[in-house]
C-alpha positions as CSV (number, residue, x, y, z in Angstrom):
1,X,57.7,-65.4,-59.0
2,X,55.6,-62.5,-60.2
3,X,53.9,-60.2,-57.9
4,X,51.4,-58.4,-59.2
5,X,50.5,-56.4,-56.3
6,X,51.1,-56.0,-52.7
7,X,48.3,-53.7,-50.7
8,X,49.5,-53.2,-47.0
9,X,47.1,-51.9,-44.2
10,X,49.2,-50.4,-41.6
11,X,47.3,-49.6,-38.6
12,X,49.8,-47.4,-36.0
13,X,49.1,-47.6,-32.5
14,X,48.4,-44.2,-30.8
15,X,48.4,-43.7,-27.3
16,X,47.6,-40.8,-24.6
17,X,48.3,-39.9,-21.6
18,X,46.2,-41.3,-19.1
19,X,45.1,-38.5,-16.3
20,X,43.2,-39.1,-12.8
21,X,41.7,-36.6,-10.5
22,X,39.0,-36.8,-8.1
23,X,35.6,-35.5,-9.0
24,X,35.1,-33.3,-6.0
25,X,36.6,-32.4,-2.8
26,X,35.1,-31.0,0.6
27,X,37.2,-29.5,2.6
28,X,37.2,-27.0,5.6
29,X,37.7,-23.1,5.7
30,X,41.4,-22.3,7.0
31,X,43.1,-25.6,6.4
32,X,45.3,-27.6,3.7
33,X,44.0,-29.6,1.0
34,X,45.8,-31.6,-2.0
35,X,44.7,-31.0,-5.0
36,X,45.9,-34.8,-6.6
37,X,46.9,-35.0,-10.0
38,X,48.1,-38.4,-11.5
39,X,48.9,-39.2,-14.5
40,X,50.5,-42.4,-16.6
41,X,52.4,-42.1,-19.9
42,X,53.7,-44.6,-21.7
43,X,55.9,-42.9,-22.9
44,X,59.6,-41.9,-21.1
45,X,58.9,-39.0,-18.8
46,X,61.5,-36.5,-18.4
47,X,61.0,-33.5,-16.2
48,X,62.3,-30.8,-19.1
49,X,59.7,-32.5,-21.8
50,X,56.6,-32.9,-19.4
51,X,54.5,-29.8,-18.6
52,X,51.9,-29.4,-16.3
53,X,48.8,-26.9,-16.3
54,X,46.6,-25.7,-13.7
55,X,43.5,-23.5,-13.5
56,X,41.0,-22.1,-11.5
57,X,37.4,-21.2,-12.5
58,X,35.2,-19.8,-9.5
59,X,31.4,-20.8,-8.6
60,X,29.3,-19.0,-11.3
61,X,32.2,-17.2,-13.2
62,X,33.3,-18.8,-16.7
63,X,36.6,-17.0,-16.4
64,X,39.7,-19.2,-15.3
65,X,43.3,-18.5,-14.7
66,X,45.8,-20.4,-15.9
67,X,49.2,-21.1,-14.4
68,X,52.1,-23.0,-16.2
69,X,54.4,-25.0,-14.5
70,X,57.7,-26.8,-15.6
71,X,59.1,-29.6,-13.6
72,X,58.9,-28.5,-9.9
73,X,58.6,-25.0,-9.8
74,X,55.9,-23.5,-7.4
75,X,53.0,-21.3,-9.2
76,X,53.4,-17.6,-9.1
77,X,50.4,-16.4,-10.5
78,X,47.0,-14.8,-8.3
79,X,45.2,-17.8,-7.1
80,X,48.5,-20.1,-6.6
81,X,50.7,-17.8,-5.4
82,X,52.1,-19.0,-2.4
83,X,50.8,-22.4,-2.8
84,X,52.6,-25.7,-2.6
85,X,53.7,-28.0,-5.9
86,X,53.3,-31.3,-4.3
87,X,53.7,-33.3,-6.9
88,X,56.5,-35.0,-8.5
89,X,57.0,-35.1,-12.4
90,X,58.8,-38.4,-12.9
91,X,56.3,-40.8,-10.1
92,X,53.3,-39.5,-12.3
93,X,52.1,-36.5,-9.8
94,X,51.5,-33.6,-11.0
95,X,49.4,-32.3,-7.2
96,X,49.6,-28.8,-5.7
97,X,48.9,-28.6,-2.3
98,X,46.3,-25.3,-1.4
99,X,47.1,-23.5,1.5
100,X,44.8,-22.0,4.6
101,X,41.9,-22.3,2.2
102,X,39.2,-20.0,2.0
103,X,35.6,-19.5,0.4
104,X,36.8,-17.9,-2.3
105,X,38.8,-20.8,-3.1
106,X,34.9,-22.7,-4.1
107,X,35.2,-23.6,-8.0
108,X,36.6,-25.8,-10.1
109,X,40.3,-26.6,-10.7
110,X,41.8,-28.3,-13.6
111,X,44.6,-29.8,-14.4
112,X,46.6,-31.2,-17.6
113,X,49.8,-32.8,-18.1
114,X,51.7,-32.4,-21.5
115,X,54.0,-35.7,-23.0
116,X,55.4,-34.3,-26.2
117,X,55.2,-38.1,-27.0
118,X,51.9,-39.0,-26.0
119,X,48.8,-37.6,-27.7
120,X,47.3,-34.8,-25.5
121,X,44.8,-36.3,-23.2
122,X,41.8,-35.0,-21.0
123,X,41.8,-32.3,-18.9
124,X,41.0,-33.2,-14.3
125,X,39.0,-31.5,-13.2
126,X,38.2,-31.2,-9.2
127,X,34.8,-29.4,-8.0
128,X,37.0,-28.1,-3.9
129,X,33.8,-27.1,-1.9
130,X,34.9,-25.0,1.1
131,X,32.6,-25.1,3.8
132,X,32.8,-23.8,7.7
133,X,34.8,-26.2,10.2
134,X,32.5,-27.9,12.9
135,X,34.8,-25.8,15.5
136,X,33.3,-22.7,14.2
137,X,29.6,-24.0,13.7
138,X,30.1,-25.2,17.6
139,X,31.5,-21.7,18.4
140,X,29.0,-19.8,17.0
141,X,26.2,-22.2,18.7
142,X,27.6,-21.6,21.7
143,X,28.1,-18.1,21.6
144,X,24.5,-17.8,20.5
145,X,23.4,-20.0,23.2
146,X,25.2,-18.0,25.8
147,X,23.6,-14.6,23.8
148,X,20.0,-15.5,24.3
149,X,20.4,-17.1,27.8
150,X,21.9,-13.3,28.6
151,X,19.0,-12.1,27.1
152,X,16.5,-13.6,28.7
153,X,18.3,-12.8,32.0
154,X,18.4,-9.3,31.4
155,X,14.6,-9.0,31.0
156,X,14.0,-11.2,33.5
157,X,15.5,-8.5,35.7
158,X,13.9,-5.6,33.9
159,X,10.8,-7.2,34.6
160,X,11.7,-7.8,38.2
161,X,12.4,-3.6,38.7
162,X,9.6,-2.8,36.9
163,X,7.2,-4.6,39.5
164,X,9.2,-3.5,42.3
165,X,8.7,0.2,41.6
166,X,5.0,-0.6,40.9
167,X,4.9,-2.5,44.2
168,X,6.4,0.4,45.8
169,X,4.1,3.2,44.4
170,X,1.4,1.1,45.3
171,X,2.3,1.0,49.0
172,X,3.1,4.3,48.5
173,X,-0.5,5.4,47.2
174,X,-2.1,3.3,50.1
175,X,-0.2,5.4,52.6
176,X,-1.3,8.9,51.5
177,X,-4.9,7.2,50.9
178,X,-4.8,6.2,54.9
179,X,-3.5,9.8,55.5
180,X,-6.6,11.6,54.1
181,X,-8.9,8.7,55.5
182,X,-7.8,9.8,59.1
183,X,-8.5,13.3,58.4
């Protein structure tokens, strides 16, 4: 047998890491949100190999901050400081868990997990919109309520002295004008 040639195409399958995140997120001033992070590798994950990224980029600023975490351990940097890791490495999660949120907490966060095995994939990103809670909006309409029925009470009774004193310097005027009549 006589082989001339032998060409080989050798195609090697490479695979990412698969990330999901939701779009955007509402939320309510002074509570807890989640911040959810999945990913899938298909690859082995170990919790010294895998690293997860966060970072924060306000409403109408193109700086972010970046935070590096390993494994489990809770972000120490400005805008995570005293936040929560939520998540758990080896079930896919890579979440944090914001804390007593507030408006300057509006931007977008992104997140990206790290598989030396796995080709790097796309970066989550989450739009967290703050806004007031309905306890405050009903608070505040009350309160304003309660202002302008005050208000309108206080002038009612200004009013009222007003045309007392004028009904009593009338009655007064019609005296001394009887006074002077009889003289």
């Amino acid at each position: 047998v006589n082989v001339v040639g032998m060409s080989c195409l050798c195609v090697h399958h490479v695979e990412g890491m698969e990330l999901l995140t939701s779009l955007e997120l509402e939320t309510v001033n002074g509570t807890d949100v989640q911040l959810k992070c999945t990913f899938k590798s298909t690859h082995p994950l170990s919790e010294d190999n895998v690293s997860v990224s966060w970072s924060f980029r306000p409403l109408r600023k193109m700086t972010e901050e970046w935070v590096r975490l390993n494994g489990a351990f809770p972000p120490e940097t400005r805008m995570f400081k005293g936040h929560v890791w939520s998540g758990d490495i080896m079930k896919g999660d890579a979440s944090i868990t914001l804390q007593n949120v507030q408006f300057r907490f509006n931007g977008t966060y992104s997140c990206q997990v790290k598989n030396p095995a796995d080709i790097q994939g796309f970066v989550g990103e989450i739009r967290l919109k703050i806004s007031f809670s309905e306890i405050g909006i009903l608070a505040i309409a009350v309160g304003g309520s309660i202002g302008v029925v005050l208000l309108l009470l206080i002038i009612y009774i200004v009013v009222l002295v007003f045309q007392r004193q004028d009904d009593d310097t009338f009655v007064e005027m019609e005296n001394h004008k009887s006074k002077y009549e009889v003289l």
